[in-house]
Structure formats: C-alpha cells, structure tokens
C-alpha positions as CSV (number, residue, x, y, z in Angstrom):
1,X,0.0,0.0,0.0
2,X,0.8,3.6,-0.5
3,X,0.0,6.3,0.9
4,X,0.1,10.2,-0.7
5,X,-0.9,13.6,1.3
6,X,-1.6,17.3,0.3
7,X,-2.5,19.8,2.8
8,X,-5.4,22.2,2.2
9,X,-5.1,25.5,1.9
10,X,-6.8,28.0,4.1
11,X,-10.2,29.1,3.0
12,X,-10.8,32.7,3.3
13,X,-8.8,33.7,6.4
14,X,-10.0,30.5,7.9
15,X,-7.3,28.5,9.0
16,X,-8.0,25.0,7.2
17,X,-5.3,22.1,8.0
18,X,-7.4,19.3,6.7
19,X,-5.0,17.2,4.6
20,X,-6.1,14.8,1.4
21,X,-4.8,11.5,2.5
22,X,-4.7,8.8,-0.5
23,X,-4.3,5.2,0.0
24,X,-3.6,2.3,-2.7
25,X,-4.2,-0.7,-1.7
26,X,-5.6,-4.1,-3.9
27,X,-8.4,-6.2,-3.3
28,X,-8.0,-9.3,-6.1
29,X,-8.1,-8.1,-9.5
30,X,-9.6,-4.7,-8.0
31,X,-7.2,-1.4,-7.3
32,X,-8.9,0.7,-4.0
33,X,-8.0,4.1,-3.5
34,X,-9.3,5.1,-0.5
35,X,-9.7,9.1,-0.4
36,X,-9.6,10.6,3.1
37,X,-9.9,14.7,3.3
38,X,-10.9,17.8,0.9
39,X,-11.0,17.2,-2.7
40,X,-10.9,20.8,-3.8
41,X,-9.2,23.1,-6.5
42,X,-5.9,22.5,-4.0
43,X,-5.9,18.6,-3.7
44,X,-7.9,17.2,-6.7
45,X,-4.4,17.2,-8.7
46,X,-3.0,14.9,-6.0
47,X,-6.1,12.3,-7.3
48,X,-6.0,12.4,-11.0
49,X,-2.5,12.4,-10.9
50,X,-2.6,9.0,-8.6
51,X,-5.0,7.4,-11.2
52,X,-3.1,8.4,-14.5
53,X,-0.4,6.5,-12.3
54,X,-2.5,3.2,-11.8
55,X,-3.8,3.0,-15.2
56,X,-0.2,3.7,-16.8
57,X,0.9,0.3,-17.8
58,X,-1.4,-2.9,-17.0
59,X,-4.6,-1.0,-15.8
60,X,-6.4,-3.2,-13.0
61,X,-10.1,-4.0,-14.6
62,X,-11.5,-2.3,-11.3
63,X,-10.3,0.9,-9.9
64,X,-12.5,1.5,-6.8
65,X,-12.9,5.0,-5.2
66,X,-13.3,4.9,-1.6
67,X,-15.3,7.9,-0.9
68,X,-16.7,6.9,2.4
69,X,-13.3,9.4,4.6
70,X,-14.3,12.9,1.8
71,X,-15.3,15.4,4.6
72,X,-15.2,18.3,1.7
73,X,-16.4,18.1,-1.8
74,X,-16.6,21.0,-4.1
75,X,-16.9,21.3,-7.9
76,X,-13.5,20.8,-8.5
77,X,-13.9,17.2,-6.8
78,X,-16.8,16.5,-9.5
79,X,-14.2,17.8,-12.3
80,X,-11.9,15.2,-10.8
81,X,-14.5,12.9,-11.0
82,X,-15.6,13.1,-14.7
83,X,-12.1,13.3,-15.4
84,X,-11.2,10.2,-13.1
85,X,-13.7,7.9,-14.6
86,X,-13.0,9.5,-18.5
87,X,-9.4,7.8,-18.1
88,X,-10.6,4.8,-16.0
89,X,-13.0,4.4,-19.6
90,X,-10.4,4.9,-22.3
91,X,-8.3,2.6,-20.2
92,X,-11.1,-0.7,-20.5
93,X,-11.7,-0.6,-16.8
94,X,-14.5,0.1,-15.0
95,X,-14.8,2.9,-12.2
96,X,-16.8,2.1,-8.7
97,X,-17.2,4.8,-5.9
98,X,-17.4,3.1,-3.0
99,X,-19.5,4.5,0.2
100,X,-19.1,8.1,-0.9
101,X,-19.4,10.3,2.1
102,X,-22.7,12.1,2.6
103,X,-21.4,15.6,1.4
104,X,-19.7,13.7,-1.9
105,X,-24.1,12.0,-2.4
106,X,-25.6,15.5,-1.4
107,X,-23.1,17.5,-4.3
108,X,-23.4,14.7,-6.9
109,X,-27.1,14.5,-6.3
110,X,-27.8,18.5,-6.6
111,X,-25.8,18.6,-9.8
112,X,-27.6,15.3,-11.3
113,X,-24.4,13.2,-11.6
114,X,-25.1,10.8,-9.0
115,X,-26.7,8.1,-11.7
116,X,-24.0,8.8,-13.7
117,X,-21.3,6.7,-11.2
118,X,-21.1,3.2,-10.2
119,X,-21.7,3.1,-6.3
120,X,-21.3,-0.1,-3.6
C-alpha cells in the first residue's frame, strides 16, 4: 500500500489544515483508492495524478474510489471525478465509488451526476 498527502489551503482567512490522504491498496483483481480529506481546487491534482499513475501500464479491470473518509467536496472534486472515470473508460476498466461520504451524495445528487457513477 501507499500512501500520498496534500495539505489544504486555508479558506478565506480561515485556518484549514485538513490534509487529502490517498491510500492504494488491492483487493484481487480490484485497485482501491481510499480518499480521506478535501477534494478541492488544491488537492484534486493529488487524485487524478494518482490514477493516471495506476492506469499507466497494466490498468487493474476495477479501480475503486473509496469515498466513504471525503469530509469536503466541491466542484473541483466533480471535475476530478468526470475526469477520473473518462481515463478509468479509455483505459477498458471500470470505475466504482465506494461509500461516498454524505457531502460527496448531497453534491453529486444537486448537480444530477449521482446516476451517472457506479456506487457499492
């Protein structure tokens, strides 16, 4: 397993030391990346950049989100997340949020994407 981490930036003169946390890990034939933290404009390069990593190569034919540790979610987390599973696509596998916190539901569901993503 590995393990990367990105601290947040403050957020309007609030001080903000949440940290994205990203863990690889495999289950069988399945590659989990469990996603602990903000995925905002500051961290979401830490993601994409950890799945253009795992594809490069022998792409896994699962690549599983784990959503359930996102305690921030903003637009640039969808972005990441269209973008996420547009690679995960291109690459033959198939992409599977798993447990996505409530805030990641609540923002996917107010912007109609939810339907769009593969949940367990």
């Amino acid at each position: 397993m590995s393990v990367h981490q990105a601290p947040s930036r403050a957020v309007r003169g609030t001080p903000r030391r949440s940290t994205l946390s990203l863990a690889v890990a495999r289950e069988g034939p399945a590659t989990v990346l469990s996603v602990r933290g903000p995925l905002d404009m500051d961290t979401v390069g830490l993601l994409v950049d950890l799945v253009d990593g795992v594809m490069a190569g022998q792409p896994p034919p699962v690549l599983v989100l784990d959503m359930s540790g996102v305690d921030f979610f903003s637009a640039a987390g969808i972005t990441a997340l269209l973008t996420v599973r547009g690679r995960v696509a291109s690459g033959g596998c198939t992409l599977v949020l798993r447990e996505p916190s409530r805030i990641t539901v609540t923002v996917l569901d107010l912007v109609g994407l939810r339907p769009e993503f593969t949940t367990d």
